[in-house]
C-alpha atoms as a printed R data frame, in Angstrom:
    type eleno elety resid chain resno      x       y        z
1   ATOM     1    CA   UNK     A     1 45.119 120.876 -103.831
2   ATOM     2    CA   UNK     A     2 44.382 124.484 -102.850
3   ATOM     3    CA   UNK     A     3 43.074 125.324 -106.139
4   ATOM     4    CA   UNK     A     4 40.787 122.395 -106.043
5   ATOM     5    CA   UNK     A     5 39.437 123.848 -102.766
6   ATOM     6    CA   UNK     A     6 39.019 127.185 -103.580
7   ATOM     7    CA   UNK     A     7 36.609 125.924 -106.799
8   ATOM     8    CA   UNK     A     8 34.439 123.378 -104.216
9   ATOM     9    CA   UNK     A     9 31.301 124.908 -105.196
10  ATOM    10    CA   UNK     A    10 30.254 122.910 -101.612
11  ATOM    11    CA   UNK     A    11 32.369 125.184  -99.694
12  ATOM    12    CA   UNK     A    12 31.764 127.972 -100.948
13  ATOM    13    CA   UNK     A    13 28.157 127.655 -100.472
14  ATOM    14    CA   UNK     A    14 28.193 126.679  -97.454
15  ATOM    15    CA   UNK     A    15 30.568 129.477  -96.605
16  ATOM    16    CA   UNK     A    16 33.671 127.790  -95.530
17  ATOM    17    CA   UNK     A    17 35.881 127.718  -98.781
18  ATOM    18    CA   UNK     A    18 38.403 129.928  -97.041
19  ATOM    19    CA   UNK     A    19 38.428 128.298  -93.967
20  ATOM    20    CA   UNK     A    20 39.180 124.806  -95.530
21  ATOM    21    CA   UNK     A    21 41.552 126.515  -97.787
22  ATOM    22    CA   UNK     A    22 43.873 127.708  -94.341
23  ATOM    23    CA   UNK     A    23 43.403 124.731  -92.172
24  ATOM    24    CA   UNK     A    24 45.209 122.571  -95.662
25  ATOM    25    CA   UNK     A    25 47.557 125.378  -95.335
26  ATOM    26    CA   UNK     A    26 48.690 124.874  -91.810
27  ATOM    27    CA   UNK     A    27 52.045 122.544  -91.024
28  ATOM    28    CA   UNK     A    28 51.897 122.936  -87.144
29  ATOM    29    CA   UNK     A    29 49.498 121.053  -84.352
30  ATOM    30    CA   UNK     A    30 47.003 124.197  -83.838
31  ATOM    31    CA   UNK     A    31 43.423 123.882  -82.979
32  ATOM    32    CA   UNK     A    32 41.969 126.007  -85.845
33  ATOM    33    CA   UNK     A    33 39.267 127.425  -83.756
34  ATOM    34    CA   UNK     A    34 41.788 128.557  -81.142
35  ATOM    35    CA   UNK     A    35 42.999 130.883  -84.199
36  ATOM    36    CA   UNK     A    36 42.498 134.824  -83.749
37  ATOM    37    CA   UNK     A    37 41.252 136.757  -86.357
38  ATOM    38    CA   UNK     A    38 44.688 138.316  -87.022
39  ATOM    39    CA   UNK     A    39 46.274 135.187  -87.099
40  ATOM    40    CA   UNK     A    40 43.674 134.454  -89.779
41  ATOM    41    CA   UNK     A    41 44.385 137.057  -91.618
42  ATOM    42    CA   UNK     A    42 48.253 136.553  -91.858
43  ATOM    43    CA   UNK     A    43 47.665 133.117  -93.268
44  ATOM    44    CA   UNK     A    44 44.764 134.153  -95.722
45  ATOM    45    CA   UNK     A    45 47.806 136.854  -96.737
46  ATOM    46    CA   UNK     A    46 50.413 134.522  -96.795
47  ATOM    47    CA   UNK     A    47 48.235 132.088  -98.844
48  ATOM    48    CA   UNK     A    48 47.487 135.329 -101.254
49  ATOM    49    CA   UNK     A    49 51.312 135.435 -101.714
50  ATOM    50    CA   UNK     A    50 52.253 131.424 -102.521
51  ATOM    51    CA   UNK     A    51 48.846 131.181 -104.753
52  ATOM    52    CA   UNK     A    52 49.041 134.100 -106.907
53  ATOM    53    CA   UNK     A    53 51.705 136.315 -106.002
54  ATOM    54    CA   UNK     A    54 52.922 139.405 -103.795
55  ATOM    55    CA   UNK     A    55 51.132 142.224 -106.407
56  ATOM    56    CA   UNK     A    56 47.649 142.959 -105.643
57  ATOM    57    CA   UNK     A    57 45.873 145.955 -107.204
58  ATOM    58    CA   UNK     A    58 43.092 147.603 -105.199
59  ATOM    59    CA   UNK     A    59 40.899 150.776 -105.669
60  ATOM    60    CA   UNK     A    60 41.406 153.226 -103.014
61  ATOM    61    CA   UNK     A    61 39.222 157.106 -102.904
62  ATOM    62    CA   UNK     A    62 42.199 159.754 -102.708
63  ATOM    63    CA   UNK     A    63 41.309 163.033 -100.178
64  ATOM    64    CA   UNK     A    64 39.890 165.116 -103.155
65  ATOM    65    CA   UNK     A    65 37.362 161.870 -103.627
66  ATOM    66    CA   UNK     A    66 38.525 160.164 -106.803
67  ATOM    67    CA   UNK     A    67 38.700 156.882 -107.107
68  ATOM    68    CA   UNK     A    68 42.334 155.555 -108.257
69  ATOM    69    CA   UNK     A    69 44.027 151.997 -108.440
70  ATOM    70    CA   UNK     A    70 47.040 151.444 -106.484
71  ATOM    71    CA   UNK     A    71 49.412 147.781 -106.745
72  ATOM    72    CA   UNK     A    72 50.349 147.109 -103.441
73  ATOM    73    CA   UNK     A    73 53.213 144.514 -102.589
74  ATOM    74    CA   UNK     A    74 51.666 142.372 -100.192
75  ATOM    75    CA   UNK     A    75 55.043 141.022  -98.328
76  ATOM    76    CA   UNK     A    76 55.664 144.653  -97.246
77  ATOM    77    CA   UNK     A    77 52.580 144.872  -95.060
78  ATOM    78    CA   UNK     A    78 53.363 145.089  -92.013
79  ATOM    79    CA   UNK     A    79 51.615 143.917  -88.318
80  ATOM    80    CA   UNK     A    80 49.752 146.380  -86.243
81  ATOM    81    CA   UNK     A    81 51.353 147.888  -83.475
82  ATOM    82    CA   UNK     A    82 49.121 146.830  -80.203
83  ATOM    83    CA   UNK     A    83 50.028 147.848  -76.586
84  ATOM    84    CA   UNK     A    84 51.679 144.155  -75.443
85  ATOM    85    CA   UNK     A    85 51.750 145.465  -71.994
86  ATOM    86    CA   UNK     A    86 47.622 145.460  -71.617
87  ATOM    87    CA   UNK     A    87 47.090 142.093  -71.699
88  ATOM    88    CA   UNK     A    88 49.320 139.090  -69.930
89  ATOM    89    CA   UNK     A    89 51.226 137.001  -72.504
90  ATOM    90    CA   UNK     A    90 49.718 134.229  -73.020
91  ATOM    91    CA   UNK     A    91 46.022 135.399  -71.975
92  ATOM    92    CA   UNK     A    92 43.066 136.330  -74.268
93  ATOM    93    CA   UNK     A    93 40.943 137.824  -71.876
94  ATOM    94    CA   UNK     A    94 41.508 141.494  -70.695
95  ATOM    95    CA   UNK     A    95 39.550 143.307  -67.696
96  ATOM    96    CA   UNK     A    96 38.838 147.194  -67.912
97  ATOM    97    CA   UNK     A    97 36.631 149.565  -65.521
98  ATOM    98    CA   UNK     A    98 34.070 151.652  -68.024
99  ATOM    99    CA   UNK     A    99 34.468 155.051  -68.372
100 ATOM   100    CA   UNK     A   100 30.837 156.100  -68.245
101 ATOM   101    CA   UNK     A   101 29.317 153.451  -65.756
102 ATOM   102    CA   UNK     A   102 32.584 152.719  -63.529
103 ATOM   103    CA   UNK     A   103 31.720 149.198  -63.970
104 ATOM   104    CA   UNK     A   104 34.136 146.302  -64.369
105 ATOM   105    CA   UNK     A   105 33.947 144.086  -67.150
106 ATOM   106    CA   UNK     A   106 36.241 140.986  -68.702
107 ATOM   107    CA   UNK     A   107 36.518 140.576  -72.528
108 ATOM   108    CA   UNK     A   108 38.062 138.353  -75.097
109 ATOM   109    CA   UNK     A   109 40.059 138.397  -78.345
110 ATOM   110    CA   UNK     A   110 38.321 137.032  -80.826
111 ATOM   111    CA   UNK     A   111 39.088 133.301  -82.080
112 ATOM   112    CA   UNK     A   112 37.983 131.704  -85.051
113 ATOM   113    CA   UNK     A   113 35.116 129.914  -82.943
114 ATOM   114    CA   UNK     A   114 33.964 133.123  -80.974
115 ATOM   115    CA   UNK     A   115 33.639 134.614  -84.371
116 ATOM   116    CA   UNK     A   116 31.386 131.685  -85.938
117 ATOM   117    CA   UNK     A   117 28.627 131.601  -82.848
118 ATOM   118    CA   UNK     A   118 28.463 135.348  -83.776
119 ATOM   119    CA   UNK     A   119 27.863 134.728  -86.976
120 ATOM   120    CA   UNK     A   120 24.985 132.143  -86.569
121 ATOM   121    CA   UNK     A   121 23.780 134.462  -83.929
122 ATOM   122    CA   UNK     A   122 23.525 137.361  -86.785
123 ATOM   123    CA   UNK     A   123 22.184 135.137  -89.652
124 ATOM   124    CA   UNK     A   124 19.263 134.090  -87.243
125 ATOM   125    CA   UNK     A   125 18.468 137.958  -86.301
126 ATOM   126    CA   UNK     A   126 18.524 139.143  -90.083
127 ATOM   127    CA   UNK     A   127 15.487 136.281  -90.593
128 ATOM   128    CA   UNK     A   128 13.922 138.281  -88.318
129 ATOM   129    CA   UNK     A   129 15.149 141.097  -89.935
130 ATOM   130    CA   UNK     A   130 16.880 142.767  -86.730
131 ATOM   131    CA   UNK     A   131 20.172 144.572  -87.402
132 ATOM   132    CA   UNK     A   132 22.518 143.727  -84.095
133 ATOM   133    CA   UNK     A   133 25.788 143.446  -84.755
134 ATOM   134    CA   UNK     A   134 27.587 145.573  -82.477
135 ATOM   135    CA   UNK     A   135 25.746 144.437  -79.339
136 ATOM   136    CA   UNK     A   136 25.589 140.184  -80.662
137 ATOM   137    CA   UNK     A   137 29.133 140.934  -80.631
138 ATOM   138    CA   UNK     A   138 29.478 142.642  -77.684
139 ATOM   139    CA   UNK     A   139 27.479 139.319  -75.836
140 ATOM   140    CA   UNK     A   140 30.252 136.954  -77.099
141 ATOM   141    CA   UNK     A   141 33.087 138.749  -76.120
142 ATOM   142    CA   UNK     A   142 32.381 139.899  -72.624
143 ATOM   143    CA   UNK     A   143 32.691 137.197  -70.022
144 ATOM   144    CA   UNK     A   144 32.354 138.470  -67.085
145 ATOM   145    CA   UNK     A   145 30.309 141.938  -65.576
146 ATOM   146    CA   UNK     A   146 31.350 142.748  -62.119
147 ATOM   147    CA   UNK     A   147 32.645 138.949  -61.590
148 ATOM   148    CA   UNK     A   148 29.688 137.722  -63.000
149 ATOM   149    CA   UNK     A   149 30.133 135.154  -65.808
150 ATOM   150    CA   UNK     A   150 26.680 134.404  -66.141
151 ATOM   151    CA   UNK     A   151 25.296 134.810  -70.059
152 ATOM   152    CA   UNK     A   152 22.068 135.895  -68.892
153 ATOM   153    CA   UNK     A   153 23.856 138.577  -66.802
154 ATOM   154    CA   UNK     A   154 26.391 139.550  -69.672
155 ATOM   155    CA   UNK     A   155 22.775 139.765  -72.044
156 ATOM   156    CA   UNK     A   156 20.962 141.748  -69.816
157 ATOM   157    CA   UNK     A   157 23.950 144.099  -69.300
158 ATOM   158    CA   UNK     A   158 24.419 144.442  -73.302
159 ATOM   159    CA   UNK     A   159 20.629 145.023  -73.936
160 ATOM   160    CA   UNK     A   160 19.947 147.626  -70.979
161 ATOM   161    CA   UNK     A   161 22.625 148.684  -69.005
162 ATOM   162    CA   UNK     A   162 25.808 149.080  -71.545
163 ATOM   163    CA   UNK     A   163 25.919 152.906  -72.209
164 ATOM   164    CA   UNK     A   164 27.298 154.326  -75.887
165 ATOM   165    CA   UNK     A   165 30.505 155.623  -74.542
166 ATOM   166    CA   UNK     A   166 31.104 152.336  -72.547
167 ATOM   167    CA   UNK     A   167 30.180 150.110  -75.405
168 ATOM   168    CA   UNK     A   168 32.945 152.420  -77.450
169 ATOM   169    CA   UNK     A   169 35.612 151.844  -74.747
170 ATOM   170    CA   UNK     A   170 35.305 147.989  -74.907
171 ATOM   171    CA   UNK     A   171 35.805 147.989  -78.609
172 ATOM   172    CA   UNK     A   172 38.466 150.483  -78.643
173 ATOM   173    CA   UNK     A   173 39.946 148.452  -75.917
174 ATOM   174    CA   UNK     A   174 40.033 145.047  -77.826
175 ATOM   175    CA   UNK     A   175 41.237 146.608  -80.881
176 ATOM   176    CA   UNK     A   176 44.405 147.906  -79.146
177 ATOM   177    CA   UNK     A   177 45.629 144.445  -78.063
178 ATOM   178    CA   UNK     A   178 44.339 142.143  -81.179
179 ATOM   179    CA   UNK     A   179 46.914 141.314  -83.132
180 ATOM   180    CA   UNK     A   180 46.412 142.094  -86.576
181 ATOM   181    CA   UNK     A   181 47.860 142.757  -90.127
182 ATOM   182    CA   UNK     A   182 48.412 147.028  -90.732
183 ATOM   183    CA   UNK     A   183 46.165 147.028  -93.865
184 ATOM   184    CA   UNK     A   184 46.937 151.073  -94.405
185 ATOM   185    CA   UNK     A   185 48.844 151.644  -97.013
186 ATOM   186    CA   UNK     A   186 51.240 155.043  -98.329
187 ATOM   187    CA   UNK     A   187 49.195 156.427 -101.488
188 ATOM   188    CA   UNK     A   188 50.083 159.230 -103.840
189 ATOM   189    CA   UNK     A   189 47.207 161.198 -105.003
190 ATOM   190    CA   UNK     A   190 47.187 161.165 -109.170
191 ATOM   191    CA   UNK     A   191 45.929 164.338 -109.460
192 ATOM   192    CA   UNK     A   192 48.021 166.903 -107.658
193 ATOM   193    CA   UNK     A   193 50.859 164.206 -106.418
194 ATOM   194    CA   UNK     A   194 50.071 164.407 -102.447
195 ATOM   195    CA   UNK     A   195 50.570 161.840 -100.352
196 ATOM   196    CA   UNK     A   196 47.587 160.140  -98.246
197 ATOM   197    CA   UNK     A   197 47.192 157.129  -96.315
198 ATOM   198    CA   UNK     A   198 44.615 154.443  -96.986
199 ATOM   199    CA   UNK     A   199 43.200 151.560  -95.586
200 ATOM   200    CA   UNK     A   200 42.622 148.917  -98.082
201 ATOM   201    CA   UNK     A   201 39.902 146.583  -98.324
202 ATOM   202    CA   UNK     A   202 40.285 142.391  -99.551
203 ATOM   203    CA   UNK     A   203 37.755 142.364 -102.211
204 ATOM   204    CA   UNK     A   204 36.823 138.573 -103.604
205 ATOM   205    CA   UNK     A   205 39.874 138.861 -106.586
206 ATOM   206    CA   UNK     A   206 41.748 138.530 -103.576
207 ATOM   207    CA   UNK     A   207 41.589 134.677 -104.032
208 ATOM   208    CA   UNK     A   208 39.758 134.656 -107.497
209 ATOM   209    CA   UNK     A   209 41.458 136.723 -109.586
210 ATOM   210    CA   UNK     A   210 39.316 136.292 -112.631
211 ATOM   211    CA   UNK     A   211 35.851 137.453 -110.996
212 ATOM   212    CA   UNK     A   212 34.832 140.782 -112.315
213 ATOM   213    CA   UNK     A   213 32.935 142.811 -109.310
């Protein structure tokens, strides 16, 4: 069945081959659009592992700047370590004051469902060839500014009030308490036999072995 899925040439048109593929996967009640991205990403790993095995071989630039393959053993990844005491168990949402403005603002992991309305958002901007994806981003995560959960208040705040360093602090904060899969990875360097940590990147052979990039 999964093989079957991951050659839909509908699906993967339309962008939603993977997607399909991990919903078939899943065994417990779960509202798939409740999913955060790192939960995501353990099942598309997971999946990686029962389809086509734990060995994956990736291409990864050493400190000197060569480029050099490494075969990584996917069931030794491990999850990133996030600060559990930041956010309540349970919750998605997490409040901070920014740095820069002293202003008070609410954000939210991101769930399979926050990330799709960014995603439209971002395919109807590059039509109009407009390169936003930081502060589209930004719009979808924040719910509340000051206690205000108005969009049109969290829009206007992204567009003309958000300073750099604040905008930085917000993402830095919600990458410190998403849950995720540690995709760096202990390296030895070929050429003088140093080692150097890496973070890989899940090319397309991740699920298609054959395709030649």
């Amino acid at each position: 069945r999964e093989e079957d899925i991951l050659t839909n040439q509908s699906y993967i048109k339309s962008g939603v081959v993977l997607d399909k593929l991990f919903q078939s996967l899943l065994v417990t009640e779960v509202d798939y659009n409740d999913l955060l991205i790192g939960d995501k990403n353990a099942i598309m790993i997971a999946a990686r592992i029962l389809g086509y095995g734990k060995e994956y071989t990736v291409e990864v630039e050493t400190p000197s700047g060569n480029k050099q393959s490494v075969e990584i053993d996917l069931t030794q990844l491990d999850d990133k370590e996030i600060d559990w005491t930041a956010i309540p168990e349970g919750e998605t949402e997490i409040t901070t004051e920014l740095p820069a403005s002293k202003r008070t603002v609410t954000v939210q992991l991101t769930t399979h469902d926050i990330q799709k309305k960014i995603d439209r958002e971002l395919e109807g901007l590059k039509k109009l060839k407009k390169d936003a994806s930081v502060t589209t981003m930004l719009k979808h995560i924040i719910t509340s500014v000051d206690g205000d959960s108005e969009s049109k208040t969290i829009r206007h705040f992204v567009d003309n009030e958000l300073f750099a360093l604040d905008s930085r602090h917000i993402r830095n904060t919600i990458k410190a308490v998403t849950p995720d899969i540690n995709l760096e990875i202990d390296c030895i360097d070929e050429e003088d036999q140093e080692p150097f940590r890496r973070e890989f990147s899940i090319g397309l052979d991740f699920f298609w072995p054959d395709t030649k990039l």
